[in-house]
N, C-alpha and C positions, 0 to 999 in steps of 0.2 A: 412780323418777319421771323422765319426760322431756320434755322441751319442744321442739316442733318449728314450722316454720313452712311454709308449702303457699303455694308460685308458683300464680298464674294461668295457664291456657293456654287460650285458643278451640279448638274451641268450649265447652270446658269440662273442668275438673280439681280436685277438689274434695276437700281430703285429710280422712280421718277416721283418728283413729289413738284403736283401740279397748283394747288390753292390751301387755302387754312380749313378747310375741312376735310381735305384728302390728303393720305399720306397713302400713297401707292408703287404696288411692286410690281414689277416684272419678275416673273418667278416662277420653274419649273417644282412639284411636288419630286423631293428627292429620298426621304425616308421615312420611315414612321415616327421617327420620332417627331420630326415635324406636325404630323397630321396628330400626335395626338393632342395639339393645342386646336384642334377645331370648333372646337365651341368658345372660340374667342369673342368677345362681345359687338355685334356690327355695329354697335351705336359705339362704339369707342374709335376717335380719329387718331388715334398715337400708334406711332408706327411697332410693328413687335420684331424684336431681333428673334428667331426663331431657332438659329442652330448656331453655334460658333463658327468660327472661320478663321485660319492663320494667313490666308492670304488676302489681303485686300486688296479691291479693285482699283479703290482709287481715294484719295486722301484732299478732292477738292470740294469743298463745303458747298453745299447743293441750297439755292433760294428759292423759298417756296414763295411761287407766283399768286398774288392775290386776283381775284377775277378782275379788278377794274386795271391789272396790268396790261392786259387783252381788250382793254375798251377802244381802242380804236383799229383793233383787226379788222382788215377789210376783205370784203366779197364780191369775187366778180359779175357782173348782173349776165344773166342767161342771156345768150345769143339763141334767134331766131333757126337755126341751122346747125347741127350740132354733128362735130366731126364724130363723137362717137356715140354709141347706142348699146345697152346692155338692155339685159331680162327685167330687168329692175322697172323699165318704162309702161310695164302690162302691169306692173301692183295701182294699189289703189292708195295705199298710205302716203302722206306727204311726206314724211322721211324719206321714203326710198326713194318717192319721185325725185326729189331734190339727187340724188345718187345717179338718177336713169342713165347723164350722158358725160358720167366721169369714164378715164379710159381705161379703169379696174374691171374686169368681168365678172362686176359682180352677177352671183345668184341671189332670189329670197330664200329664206326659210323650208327646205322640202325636201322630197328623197331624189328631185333632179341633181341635186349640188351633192347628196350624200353619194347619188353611185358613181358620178364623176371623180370626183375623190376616190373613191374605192377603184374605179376603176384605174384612174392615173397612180392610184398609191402616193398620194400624198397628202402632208396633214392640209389642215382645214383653217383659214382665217377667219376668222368672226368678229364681225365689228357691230359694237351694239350702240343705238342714241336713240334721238329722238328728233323732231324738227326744229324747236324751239331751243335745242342745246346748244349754248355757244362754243364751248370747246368741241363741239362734233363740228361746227361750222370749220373752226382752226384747222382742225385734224386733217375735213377735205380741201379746204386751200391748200394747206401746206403737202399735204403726201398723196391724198385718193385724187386730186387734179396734175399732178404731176408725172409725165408719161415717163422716167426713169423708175419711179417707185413700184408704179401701173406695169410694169413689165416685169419687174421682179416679182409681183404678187401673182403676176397671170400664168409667167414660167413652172413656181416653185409650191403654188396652193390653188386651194379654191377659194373663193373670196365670196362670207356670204356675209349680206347686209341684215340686223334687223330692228322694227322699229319695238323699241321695251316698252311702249302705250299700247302696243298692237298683237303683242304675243309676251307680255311678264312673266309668262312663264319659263321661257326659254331664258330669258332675262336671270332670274332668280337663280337657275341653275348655275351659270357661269359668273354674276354676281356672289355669290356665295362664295361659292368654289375661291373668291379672290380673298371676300371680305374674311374669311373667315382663316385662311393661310396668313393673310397681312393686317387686317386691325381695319382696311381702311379700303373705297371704291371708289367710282363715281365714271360718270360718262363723258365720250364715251366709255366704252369698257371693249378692250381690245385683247382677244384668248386664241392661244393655237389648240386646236382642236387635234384629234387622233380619226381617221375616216368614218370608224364608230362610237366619233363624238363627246369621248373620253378627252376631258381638258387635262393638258401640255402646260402651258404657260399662260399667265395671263396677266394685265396691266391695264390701264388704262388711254390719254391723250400720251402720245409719244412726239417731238418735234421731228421734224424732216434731217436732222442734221446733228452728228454729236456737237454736242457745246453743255460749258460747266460742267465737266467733266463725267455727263452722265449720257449714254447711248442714242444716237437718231434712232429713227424707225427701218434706213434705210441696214441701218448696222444691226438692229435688232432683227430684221430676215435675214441677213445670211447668218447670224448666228442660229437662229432656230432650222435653219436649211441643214448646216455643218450637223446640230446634235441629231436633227432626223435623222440624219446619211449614219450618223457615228454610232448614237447611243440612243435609238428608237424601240427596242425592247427595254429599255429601264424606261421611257419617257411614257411611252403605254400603259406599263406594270404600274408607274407610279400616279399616274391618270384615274387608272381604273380603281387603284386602292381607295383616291382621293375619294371617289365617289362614293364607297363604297363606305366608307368610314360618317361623310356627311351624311348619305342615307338613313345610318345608322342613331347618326346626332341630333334629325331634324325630322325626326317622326317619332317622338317619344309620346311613350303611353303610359297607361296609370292603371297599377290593379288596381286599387281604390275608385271607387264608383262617388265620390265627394270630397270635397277640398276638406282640412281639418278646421274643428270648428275656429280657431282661433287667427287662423288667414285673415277673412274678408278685413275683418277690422283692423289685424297689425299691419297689412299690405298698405291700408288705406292711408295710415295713422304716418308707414317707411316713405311713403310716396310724397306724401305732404310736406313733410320735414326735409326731404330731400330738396323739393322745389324752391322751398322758402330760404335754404342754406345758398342756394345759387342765384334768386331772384336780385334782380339790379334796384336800388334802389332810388338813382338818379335817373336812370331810363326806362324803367320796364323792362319786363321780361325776364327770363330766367337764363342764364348765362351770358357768357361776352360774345363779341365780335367773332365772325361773321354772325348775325341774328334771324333765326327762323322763325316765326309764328308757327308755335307750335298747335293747334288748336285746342288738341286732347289736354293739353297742360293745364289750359285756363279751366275747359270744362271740369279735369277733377277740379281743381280749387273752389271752384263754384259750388260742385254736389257739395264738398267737403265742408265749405263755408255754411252750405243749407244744412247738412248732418250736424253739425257744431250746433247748430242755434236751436235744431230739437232735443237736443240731449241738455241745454242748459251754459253752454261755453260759449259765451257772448261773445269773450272776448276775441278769440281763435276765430271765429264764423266772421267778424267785422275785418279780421287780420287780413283772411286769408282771398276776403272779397276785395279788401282796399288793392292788395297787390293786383288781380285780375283789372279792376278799374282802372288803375295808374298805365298798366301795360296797356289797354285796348285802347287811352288815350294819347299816351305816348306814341302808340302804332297810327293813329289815324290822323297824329299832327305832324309824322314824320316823313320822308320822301319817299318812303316803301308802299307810304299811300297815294293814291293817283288824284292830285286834287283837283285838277279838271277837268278828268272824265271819270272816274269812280275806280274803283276796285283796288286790289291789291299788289303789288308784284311781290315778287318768287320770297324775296329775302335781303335784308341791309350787309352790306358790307361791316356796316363799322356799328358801334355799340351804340350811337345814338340814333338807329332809326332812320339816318338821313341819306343815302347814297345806296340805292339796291341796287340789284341785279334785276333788270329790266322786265324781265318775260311774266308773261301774266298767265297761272296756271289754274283751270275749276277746279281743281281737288280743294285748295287755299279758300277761294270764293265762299265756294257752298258751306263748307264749316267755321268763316270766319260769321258771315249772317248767321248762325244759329248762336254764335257766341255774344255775339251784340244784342242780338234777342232776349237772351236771357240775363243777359245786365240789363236791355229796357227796362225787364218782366219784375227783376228785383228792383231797381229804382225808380223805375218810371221816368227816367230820364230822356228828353228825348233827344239828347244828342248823340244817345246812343241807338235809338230807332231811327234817327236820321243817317245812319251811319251802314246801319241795315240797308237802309231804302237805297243810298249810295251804291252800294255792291251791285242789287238785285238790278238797279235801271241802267248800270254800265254791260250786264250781261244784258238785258232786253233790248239793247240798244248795239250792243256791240258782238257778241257773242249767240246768238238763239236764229235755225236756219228758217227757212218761210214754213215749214213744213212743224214748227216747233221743238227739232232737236235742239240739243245744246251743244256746243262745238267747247273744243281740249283746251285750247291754248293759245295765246298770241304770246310771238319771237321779243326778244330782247334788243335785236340788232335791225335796223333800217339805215336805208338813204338819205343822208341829209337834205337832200335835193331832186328833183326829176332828174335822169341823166348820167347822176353821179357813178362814179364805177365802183365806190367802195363803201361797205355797209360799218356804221358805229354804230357800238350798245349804246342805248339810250338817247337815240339822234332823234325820236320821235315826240320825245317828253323834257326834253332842256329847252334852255333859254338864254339869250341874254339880255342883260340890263336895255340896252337897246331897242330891243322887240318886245319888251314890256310897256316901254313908256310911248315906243310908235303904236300899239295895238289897245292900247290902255285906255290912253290921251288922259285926261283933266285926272282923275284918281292914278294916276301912273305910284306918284311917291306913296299915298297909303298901302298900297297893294304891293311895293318892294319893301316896304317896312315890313308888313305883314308874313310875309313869305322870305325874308331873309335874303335878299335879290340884290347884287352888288356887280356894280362894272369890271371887277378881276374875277367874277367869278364868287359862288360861294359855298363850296366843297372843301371848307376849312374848318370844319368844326370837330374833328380827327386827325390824327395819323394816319387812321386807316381808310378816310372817307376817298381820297383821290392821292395817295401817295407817287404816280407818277406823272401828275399834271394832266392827264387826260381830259381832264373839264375844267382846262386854265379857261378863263372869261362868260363859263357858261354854270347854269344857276340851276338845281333842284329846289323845284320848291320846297319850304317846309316851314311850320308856323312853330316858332321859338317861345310865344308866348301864346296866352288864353286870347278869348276874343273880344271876354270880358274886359280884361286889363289893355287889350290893342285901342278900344272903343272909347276907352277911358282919357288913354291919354292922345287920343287927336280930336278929346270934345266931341264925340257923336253919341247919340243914344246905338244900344246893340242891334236894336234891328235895322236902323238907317246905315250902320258898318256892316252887318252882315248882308244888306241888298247891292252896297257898295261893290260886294267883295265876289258875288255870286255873281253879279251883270258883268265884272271883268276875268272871271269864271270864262264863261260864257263865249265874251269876245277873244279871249285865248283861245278856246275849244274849236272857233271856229276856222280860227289861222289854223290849228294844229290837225284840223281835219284837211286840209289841202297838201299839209306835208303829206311824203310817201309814207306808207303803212306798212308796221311791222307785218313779216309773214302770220297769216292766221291758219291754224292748225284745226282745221273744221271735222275733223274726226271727233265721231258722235261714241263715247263709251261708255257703257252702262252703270259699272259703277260711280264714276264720276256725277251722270248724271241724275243717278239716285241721291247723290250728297245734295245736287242743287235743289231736285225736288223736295226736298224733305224739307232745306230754308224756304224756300216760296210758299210752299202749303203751312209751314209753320206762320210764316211773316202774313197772309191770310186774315187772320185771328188775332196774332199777335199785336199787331200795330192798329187795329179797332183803340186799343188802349189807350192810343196818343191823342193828348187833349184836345176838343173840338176848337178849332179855327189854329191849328197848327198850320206855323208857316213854315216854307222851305225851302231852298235856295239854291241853285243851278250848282252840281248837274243835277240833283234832288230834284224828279219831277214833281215828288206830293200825287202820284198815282193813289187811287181808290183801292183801298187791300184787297179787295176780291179781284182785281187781277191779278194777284201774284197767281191764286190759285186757279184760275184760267189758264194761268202762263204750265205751273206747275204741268197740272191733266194735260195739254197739249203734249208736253214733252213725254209724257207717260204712254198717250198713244202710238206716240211715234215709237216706241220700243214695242210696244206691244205688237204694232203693225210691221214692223221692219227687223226684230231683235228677236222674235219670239217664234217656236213654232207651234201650233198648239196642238200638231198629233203626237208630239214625244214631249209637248210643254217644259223643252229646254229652251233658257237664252242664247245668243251669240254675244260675242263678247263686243266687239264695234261695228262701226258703220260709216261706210265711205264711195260713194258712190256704190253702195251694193253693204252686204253682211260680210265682213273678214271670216276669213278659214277658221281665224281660230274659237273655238265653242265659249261660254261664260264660264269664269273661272269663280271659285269662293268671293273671290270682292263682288263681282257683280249681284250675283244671288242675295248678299248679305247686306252691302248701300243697297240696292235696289228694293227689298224687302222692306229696310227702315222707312226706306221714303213712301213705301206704297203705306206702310203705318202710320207715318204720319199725313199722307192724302187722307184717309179715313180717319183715324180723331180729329182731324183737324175741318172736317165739317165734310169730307169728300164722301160719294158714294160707299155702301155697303160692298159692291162689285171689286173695289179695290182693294178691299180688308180678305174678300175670297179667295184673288189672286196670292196674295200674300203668303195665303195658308198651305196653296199649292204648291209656289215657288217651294218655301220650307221644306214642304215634301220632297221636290223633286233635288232639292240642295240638299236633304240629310240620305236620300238615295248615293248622292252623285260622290259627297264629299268626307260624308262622318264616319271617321272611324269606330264600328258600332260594336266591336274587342275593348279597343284600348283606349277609346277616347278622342275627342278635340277634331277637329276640320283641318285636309288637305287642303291645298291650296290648287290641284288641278283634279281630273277627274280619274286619271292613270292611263287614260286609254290612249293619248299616244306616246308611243315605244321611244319617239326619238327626243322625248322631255325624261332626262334621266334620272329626274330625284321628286318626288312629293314631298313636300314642308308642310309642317302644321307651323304657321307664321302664327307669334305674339307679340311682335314690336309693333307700339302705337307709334309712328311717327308723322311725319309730315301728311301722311294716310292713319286711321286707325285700322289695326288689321282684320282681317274678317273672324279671326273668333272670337274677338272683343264684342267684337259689332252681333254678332250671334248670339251670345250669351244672353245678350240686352235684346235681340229681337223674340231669343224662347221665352224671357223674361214676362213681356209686355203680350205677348200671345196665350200663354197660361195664362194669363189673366183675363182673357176675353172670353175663352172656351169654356169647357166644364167638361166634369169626369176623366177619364181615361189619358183623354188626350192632350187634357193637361197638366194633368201628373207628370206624361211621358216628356211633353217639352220640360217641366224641371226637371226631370232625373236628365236627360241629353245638358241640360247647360252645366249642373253639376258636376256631369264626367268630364265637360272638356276642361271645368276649371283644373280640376282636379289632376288634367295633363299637366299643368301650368304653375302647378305650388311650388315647386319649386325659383321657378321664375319671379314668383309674385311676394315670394320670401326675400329672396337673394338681392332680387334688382327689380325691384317694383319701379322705380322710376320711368323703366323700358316701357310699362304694361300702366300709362295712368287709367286708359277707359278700360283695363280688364279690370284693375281696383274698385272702378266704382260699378262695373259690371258684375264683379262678387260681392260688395257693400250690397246691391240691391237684390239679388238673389236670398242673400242672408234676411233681407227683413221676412215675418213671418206672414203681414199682411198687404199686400198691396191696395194704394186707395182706388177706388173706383166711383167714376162719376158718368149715371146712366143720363140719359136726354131722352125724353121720350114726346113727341109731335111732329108734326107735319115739315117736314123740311124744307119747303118751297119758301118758308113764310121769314118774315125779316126776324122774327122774335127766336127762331130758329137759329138764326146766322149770330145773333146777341147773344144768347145761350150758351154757345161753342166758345163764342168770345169767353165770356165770364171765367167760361169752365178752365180756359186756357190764360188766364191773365196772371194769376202769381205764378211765380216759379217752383216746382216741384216735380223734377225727373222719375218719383217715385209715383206716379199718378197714371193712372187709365181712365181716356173717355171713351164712352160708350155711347153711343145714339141709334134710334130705331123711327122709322115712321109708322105706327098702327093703323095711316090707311093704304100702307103698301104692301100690297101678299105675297109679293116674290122675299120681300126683306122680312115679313115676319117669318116665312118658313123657313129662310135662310137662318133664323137665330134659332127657332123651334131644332132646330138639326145641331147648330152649332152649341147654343147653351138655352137650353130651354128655362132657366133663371129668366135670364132677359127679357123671351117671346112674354114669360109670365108678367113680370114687370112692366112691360106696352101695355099687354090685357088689362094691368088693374089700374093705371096710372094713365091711362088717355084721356086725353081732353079736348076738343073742338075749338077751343078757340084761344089754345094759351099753350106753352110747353112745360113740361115737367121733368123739376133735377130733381134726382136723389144723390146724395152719397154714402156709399158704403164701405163699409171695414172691419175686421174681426166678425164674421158673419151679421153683422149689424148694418142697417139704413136710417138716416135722417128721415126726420119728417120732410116730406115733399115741396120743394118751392119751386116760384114758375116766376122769380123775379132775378132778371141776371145781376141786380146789387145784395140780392138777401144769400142767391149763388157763391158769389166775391167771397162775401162776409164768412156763411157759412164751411169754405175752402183755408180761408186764412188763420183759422181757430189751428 
């Protein structure tokens, strides 16, 4: 709990501080001196006093609301007939539709709402969320379904909606614009605009109604009405500066053509140390309450752990691995994990992991599977490949359309009931003691023991887990102990507990499939769904590893790995066939019933690219390794700043996105020049000559936008750390495959090649009796084509590994492969 107090500033600043991770302002840009703290850090939640002020607004201590204070906000269920009807009801995106027949007039995103405005001469409201956001759900209960509020917005603005899944670009502009005035954001994100789109004010969730002495929303329009009318040339001017200054801030470039040499490794060395100062060491993870899965955090620890133990520092490499292990166990024994139907949700409330915020998001998904993998890959553990399989068969199951896309998101808030008229977080995934022991039967008490299941409820394991009774008598599950020590003490052997535990799994799963369903957000996005392809095509190969006659327990199908990579290519078509155009070979960015207006932005190009890299090492067609090579192309046309370094984040070409960023925050996303850096990385390594010279000198400039960053606050940038760590080595490993692909010894081979863990590795495979793939490498590295020629064989496959212009002698045995890799 926090208590803050909000200075006055003309023509107006108006602080609302809505949860513990946001500290948000309402707030017009009034001078420069202001804006020259622009580059204030977005990963920082503390709120920044900005300018002085002798008058203050108000002197009553402001409670920041934690999200589970909103856990039983309700939502009224759509009527058949809808009194009112906007523009909103022709888009495609679920966000908006959810808007269609609020009595706000709203517009989408376009130059219909910009010349209206212009032509009415008035500013512009812009409300940005998403479908799955709870506090956007609040927002429209409380003010955009309310027809007093709905007339004030349609009198005095234009009111446009948009979805930030659906256009981040727009998003990022007036995001910024706030985070970077106030320290702090989140959605939705609520900005008055200037006719030519020049931001006025901006904040975030506003209530309907002053109370605790901070502003309604209905009192925040007539104050933004009053300064238009009053002081509308200082609110323009200071619009216009804003942007002009961010511009300025967020497009830096480097005359230096490479990072100095002594970056990669202190960045990596700052970042490390940083992690380990904040890591928890009762519960996982790295920082308190509220707790995100970071994914990037764990993966550096991981390279860092693997860099440690080649240089000789055992000790550091076992450290820095123990913490990622503790945390990926702590997360999947906690309530953040969904234990009877898989995956992840958004993020925990409280420090132990146990009480999240409901909404189940792919970006999470696809990069928490690749992190589990790579703890399989180092331990061979398999309750960390089970844990994988968990993720991958709640999306195959829950999330993937007939046609093989992957769809965005499921909501946080449902119906507790058919009927019901009001929507709770988390009414889909509770319980109580009651309906465990009716659905259970005979195993009822092991399975409350287990899961920590009690008749008041058991959201008591914090202060912060349900602080205002919102899940009085109702139970998230979460496993408080191992399964080993649970098994132990009610006398069972582990497998006879864990079939126990799975078959009542199971009988849950299927009561909870008859509850209403959260809303699901079936918007198909590219880069998202390059994050999932890249685990599926990994998990492929990867989980061959796990020991023959593994068992596995509901929701865990125990699927055959080569479906993931079925599943993967499916999803790949679907972009290609629906995302892709192939006379100008740009992406689109989504898909929803049709291709969204808006084009691929750097995310897409750069997940999208990884995944298609890892479909191809990971035993897929040569075709997808081609693509790959193109994308890049048409990504370093579209977005690389080819002066000064590093990747935009749009392409500039439209007028009414006012700012280009070269984004480097890894966060709950890694950003696309992280992710760049790592795809020039691994594609010089494939090629030969020229063009792969040119991919290192391109990843070296953008590091080298970045030094600064990677110095100061590496913490921000964990995958551009190990994305300069890997640049810096001098040789990259390489492991070629040369047979017939069709053949099982083929599919084992890839395994092999793919079973320890090592990010600094390239596989390479060729078929010698296919001529379209051999003139494809003949073209691309004729090394390779050479290496088929001399190294084929009829009835067997052949590894080599190379390094420092050097190859092993040839083996065709995927144990002598292992072997030969782990040296």
């Amino acid at each position: 709990m926090a208590w803050r107090f909000a200075p006055f500033l003309q023509p107006s600043l108006l602080t609302i501080n809505i949860n513990p991770q946001f500290s948000t302002s309402f707030a017009s840009a009034k001078s420069s001196s202001m804006l020259n703290k622009l580059l204030i850090s977005s990963s920082s939640s503390s709120f920044r006093y900005l300018c002085k002020s002798t008058k203050p607004f108000f002197r009553q201590p402001i409670r920041v609301l934690p999200m589970a204070e909103q856990q039983s906000s309700s939502f009224s269920t759509s009527s058949q007939t809808h009194k009112h009807t906007n523009r909103l009801a022709s888009e495609h995106s679920p966000y908006l539709l959810q808007h269609a027949h609020n009595p706000v007039d709203w517009y989408p995103w376009g130059e219909e709402a910009f010349a209206e405005a212009r032509k009415r001469d008035v500013p512009i409201f812009l409300s940005i969320g998403y479908s799955t956001c709870h506090w956007c759900h609040v927002m429209e209960v409380e003010s955009f379904e309310d027809e007093e509020v709905a007339k004030l917005l349609n009198d005095w603005f234009v009111s446009i909606k948009v979805d930030r899944e659906e256009r981040p670009d727009v998003d990022k502009v007036y995001m910024t614009y706030v985070q970077a005035l106030y320290g702090g954001g989140g959605w939705p994100l609520s900005a008055f605009l200037s006719p030519d789109l020049k931001p006025l004010m901006g904040g975030t969730y506003f209530p309907p109604e002053d109370k605790y002495g901070r502003p309604g929303f209905k009192t925040i329009l007539r104050k933004v009405k009053e300064a238009w009318n009053s002081k509308r040339d200082t609110l323009i001017q200071s619009g216009a500066f804003a942007i002009e200054q961010l511009s300025e801030a967020l497009a830096a470039t480097s005359t230096s053509n490479k990072l100095s040499d002594e970056v990669p490794q202190t960045a990596l060395r700052k970042c490390v140390d940083h992690l380990a100062e904040s890591y928890d060491s009762k519960y996982g993870g790295f920082g308190s309450a509220p707790k995100f899965p970071r994914p990037v955090e764990m993966q550096l620890m991981l390279y860092n752990s693997k860099r440690s133990g080649e240089t000789g520092n055992s000790g550091e490499a076992k450290n820095a691995l123990k913490m990622v292990l503790f945390t990926l166990e702590c997360m999947a024994r906690g309530g953040i994990h969904d234990h009877v139907g898989g995956g992840f949700h958004r993020y925990s409330v409280d420090e132990c992991w146990h009480v999240p915020h409901f909404e189940k998001m792919l970006y999470d998904q696809g990069q928490l599977v690749n992190v589990y993998l790579d703890a399989f890959s180092i331990t061979k553990d398999v309750y960390y490949s089970s844990l994988s399989r968990d993720i991958l068969d709640y999306l195959r199951r829950d999330m993937i359309g007939p046609s093989g896309e992957i769809y965005s998101a499921e909501d946080a808030d449902s119906y507790e009931s058919e009927g019901a008229s009001r929507k709770k977080e988390g009414a889909f995934y509770v319980w109580t003691s009651t309906e465990v022991d009716n659905i259970v039967g005979e195993h009822a008490t092991l399975v409350k023991d287990h899961y920590y299941i009690k008749p008041s409820g058991n959201c008591d394991l914090s202060r912060k887990s349900d602080p205002h009774n919102e899940f009085k008598d109702k139970n998230v599950l979460i496993e408080r102990s191992g399964t080993s020590a649970m098994a132990s003490k009610h006398a069972l052997p582990v497998e006879e507990y864990l079939d126990i535990l799975g078959n009542a799994r199971r009988k849950l799963f299927d009561v909870r499939s008859k509850r209403p369903r959260p809303h699901l957000d079936d918007k198909v996005i590219v880069s998202w769904n390059g994050l999932v392809i890249s685990s599926l095509a990994r998990a492929s190969k990867i989980l061959k590893g796990e020991p023959e006659g593994t068992r596995f327990y509901f929701p865990v199908t125990g699927t055959n790995p080569k479906e993931y990579m079925d599943v993967a290519e499916k999803a790949t078509y679907f972009i290609r066939k629906h995302l892709y155009n192939e006379q100008t070979r740009r992406l689109q960015h989504s898909f929803r019933n049709g291709p969204s207006k808006a084009p691929g932005f750097l995310d897409d190009y750069a997940f999208f690219i990884a995944g298609l890299l890892d479909l191809y090492e990971f035993g897929g067609s040569v075709f997808w390794l081609g693509w790959a090579l193109e994308l890049q192309e048409i990504q370093d046309e579209l977005f690389l700043d080819k002066t000064g370094g590093g990747y935009f984040n749009t392409t500039g070409e439209d007028p009414s996105v006012l700012l280009r960023v070269k984004e480097d925050h890894d966060g709950a996303e890694p950003s696309g020049n992280s992710v760049s850096v790592i795809n020039l990385v691994r594609l010089a390594s494939m090629v030969a000559g020229e063009k792969s010279k040119l991919y290192r000198e391109t990843a070296e400039h953008v590091l080298a936008v970045f030094e600064k960053r990677l110095k100061d606050a590496a913490v921000a940038v964990p995958l551009m750390c190990c994305a300069a760590d890997m640049l810096a080595i001098p040789s990259r490993k390489q492991v070629v495959l040369v047979g017939v692909k069709s053949s099982e010894e083929f599919e084992n081979m890839v395994a092999a090649a793919h079973a320890a863990y090592d990010p600094n590795k390239t596989v390479i495979h060729i078929d010698p009796t296919d001529a379209e793939e051999v003139a494809f490498w003949e073209e691309t590295n004729g090394n390779i084509a050479l290496m088929a020629k001399n190294n084929a064989a009829a009835d067997k496959v052949i590894a080599l590994v190379c390094q420092n212009f050097t190859c092993s002698p040839p083996v065709s045995d995927p144990k002598a492969l292992e072997s030969l890799l782990s040296q």
